[in-house]
Each structure stands twice: as C-alpha cells, then as structure tokens.
TORPA-275963 format. One record per residue (C-alpha): residue number from 1; residue in one letter; x, y, z. Coordinates in Angstrom, 3 decimals, m for minus. Layout:
[pt NUM,'A',[X,Y,Z]]
...
! end
This chain:
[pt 1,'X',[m18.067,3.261,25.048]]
[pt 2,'X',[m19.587,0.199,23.342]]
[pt 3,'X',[m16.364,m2.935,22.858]]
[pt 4,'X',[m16.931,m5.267,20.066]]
[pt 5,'X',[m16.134,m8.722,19.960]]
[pt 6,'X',[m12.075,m8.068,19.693]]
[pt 7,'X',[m12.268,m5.427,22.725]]
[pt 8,'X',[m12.129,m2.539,20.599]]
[pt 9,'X',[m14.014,0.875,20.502]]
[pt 10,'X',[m16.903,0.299,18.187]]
[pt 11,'X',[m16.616,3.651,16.563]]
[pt 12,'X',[m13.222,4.024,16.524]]
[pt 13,'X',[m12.829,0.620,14.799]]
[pt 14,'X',[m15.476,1.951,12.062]]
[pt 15,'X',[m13.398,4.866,11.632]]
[pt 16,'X',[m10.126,2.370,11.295]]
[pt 17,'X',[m12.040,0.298,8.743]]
[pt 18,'X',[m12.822,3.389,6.899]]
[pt 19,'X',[m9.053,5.000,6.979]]
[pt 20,'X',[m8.185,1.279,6.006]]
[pt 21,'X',[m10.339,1.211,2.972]]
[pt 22,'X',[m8.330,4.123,1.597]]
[pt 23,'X',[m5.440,2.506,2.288]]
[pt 24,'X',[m7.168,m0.764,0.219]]
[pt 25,'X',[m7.779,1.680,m2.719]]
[pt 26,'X',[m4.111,2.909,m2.768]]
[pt 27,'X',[m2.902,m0.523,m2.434]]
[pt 28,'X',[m4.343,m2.061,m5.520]]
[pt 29,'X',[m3.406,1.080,m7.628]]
[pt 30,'X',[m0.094,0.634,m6.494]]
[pt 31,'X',[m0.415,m3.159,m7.360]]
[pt 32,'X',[m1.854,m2.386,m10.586]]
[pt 33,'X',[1.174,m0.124,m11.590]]
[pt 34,'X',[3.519,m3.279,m10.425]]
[pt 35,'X',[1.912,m5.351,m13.211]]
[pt 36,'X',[2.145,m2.783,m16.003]]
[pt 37,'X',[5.291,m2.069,m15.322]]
[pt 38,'X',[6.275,m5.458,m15.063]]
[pt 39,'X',[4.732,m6.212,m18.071]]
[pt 40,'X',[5.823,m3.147,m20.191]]
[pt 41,'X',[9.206,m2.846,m19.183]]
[pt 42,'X',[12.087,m2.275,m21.592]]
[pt 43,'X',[15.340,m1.993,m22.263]]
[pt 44,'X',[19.073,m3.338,m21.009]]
[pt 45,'X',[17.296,m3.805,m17.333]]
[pt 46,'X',[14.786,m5.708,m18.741]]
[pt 47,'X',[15.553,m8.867,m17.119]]
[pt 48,'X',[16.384,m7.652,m13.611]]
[pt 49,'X',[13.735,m5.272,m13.383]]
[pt 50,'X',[10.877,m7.644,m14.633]]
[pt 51,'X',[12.024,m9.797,m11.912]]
[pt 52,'X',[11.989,m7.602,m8.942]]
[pt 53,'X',[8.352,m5.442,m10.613]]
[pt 54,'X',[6.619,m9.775,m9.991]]
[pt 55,'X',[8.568,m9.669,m5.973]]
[pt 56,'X',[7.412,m6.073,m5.740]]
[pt 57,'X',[3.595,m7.235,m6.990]]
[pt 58,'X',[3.331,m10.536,m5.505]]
[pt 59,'X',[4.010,m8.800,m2.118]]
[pt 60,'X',[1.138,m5.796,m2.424]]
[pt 61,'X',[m1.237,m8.498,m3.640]]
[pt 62,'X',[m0.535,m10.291,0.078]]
[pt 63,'X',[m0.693,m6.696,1.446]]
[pt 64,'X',[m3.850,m6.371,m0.523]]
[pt 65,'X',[m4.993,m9.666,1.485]]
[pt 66,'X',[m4.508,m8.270,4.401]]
[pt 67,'X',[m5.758,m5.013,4.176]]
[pt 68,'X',[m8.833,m6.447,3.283]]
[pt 69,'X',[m8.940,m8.766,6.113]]
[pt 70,'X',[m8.642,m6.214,8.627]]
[pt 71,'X',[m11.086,m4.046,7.790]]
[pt 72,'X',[m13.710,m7.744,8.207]]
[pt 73,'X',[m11.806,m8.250,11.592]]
[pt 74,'X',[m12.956,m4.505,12.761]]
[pt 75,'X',[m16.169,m4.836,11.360]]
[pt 76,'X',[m16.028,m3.139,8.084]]
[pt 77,'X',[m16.844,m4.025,4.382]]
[pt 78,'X',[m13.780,m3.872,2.024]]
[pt 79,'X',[m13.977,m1.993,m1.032]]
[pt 80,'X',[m13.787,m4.195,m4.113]]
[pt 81,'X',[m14.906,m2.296,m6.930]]
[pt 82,'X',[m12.328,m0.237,m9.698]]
[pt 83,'X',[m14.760,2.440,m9.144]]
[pt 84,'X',[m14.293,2.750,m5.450]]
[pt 85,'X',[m10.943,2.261,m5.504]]
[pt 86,'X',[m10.184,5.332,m8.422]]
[pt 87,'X',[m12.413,7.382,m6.189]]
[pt 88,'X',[m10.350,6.698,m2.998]]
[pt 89,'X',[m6.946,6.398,m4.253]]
[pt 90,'X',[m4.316,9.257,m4.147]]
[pt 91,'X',[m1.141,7.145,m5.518]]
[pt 92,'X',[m0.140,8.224,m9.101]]
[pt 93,'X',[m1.108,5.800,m11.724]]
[pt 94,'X',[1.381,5.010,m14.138]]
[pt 95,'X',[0.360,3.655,m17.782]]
[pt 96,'X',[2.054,3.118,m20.580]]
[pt 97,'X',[5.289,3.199,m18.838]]
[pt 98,'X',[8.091,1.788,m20.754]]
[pt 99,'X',[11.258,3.236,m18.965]]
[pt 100,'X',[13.648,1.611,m15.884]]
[pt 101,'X',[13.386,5.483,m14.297]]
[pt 102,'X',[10.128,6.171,m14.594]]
[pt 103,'X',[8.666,2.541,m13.237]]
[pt 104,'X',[11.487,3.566,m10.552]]
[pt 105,'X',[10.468,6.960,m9.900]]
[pt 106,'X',[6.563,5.554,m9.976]]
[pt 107,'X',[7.574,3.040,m7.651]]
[pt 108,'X',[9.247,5.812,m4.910]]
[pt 109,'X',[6.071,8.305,m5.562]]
[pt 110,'X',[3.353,5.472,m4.667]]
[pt 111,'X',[5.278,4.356,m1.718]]
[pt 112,'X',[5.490,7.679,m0.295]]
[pt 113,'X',[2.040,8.400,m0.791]]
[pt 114,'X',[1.363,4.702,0.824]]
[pt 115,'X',[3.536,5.343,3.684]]
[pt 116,'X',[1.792,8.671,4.593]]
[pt 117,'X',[m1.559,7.220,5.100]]
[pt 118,'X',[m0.236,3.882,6.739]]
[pt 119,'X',[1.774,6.734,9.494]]
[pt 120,'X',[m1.631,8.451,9.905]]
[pt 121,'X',[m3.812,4.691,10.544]]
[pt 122,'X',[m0.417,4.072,12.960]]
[pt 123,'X',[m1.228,6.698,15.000]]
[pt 124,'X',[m5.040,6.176,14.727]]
[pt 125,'X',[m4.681,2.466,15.752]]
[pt 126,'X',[m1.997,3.504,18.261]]
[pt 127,'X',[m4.795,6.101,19.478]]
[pt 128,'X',[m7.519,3.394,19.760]]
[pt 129,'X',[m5.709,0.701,21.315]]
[pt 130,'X',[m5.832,m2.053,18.189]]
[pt 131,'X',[m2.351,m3.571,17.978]]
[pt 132,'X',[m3.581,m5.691,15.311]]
[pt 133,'X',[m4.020,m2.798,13.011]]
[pt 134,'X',[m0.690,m1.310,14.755]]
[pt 135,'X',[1.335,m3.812,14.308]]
[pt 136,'X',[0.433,m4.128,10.562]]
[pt 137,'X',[1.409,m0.907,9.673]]
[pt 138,'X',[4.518,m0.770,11.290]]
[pt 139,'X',[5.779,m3.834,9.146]]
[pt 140,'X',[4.432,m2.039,5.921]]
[pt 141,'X',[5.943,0.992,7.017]]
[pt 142,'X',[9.240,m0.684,7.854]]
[pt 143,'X',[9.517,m2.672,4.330]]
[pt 144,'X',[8.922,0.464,2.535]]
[pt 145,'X',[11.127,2.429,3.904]]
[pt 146,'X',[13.686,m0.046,3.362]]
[pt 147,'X',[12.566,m0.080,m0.805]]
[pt 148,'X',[12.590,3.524,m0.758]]
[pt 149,'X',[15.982,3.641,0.586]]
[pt 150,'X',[17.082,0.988,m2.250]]
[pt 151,'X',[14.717,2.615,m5.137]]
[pt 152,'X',[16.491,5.753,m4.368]]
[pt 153,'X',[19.828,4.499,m4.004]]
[pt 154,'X',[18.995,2.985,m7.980]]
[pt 155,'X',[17.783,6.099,m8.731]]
[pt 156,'X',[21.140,8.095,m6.882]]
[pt 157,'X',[19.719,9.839,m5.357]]
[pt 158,'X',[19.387,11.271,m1.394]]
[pt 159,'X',[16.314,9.300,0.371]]
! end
C-alpha cells in the first residue's frame, strides 16, 4: 500500500476524490436551484422564503468550497465545468419554479439525493481511514437532516 503525503491510501484517496467529485456536481445543482428559487419566488411567503432560499445558498456555496478543497487535499482535480457537473449530477433541477411548495418540495428531493451519496463517501472515508473526509460528511449529513426535518415539518408532512 503506497501513503501519500496526509497518510492515506493512495488509491483509496483517488477513489474518495472521485466519489467526491459527484458529490461537487450535486452540490452546485443544488446551489443553482437555491438561486432560482430565491430569485423566482412568489407569493404571500415571498419575503420569508427569499430570505431563508440566500441562508440556504450562501451555505452550499461554502459547502461547494469545501468539497472542492478536499478532493486537492486527496490529490484529485475538482470538476469545474457545467458540463461535468450535468453529467455527474443526480439531484433534480428545478427551473422556472415560482411556488413556496414546489421550491420546498425541490429543496427536500435534492437533499435526500445529497444525503445518500454523502452516507455512501461516510462509509468510504470511514473504510479508508480519512477523518478529514469523515468528519465532513457527518456535519453535512447532520445539517441536512436537521432542514429536512424543518422543510418537512413546512411542508406537514412525516420526515
């Protein structure tokens, strides 16, 4: 087994750079919905909504950061084309959306779809020993639960 600088399995951080790339791809789709919605909103929400769409996008655009940073700190390349991430990306995208419930309901979809790839890189990272990676996705995992819970809970319905 070959270590690279950061003590980690050289292969098994290219592997975590790759699963993290998706994860990239999702992220700025999902951002990219934020700012439409944000920007398209309507209605007697208006004001509350546009408010908490900028919170919800200003945080995937650190997320976005950080991603990205990762994947340099194992090694990797970060995608950073459109075209690379509409290829990789398997979070709905939502345009044209005009509607409190449906920028809700787009918001609950694209987080579930996030937190099932940032559960399978948690168990990857867990797998190869990189707590940097680890840790990471447990706090995205953790706030997203906790937006579900509230998204749904707008929503009323069950989580």
């Amino acid at each position: 087994m070959q270590l690279n600088s950061i003590g980690l399995d050289v292969a098994k951080s290219k592997s975590l750079s790759n699963d993290l790339n998706k994860l990239l791809a999702n992220f700025q789709t999902y951002y990219q919905n934020l700012r439409g919605i944000h920007w398209n909103i309507k209605g007697k929400r208006f004001f509350d909504l546009h408010v908490k769409f900028e919170e919800l996008y200003t945080d995937a655009n650190l997320k976005v950061d950080e991603i990205a940073e990762r994947i340099l700190t194992l090694g990797g390349v970060p995608l950073h084309t459109f075209e690379d991430y509409s290829k990789n990306a398997k979070v709905p995208v939502g345009k044209n959306i005009t509607k409190d419930e449906d920028a809700i309901r787009l918001i609950v979809d694209s987080l579930t779809e996030l937190l099932v790839i940032e559960r399978a890189i948690l168990d990857a990272s867990d797998e190869a020993s990189d707590e940097g990676t680890n840790a990471m996705m447990s706090e995205f995992i953790t706030e997203q639960e906790k937006t579900v819970w509230m998204m749904k809970a707008w929503l009323a319905e069950e989580i």
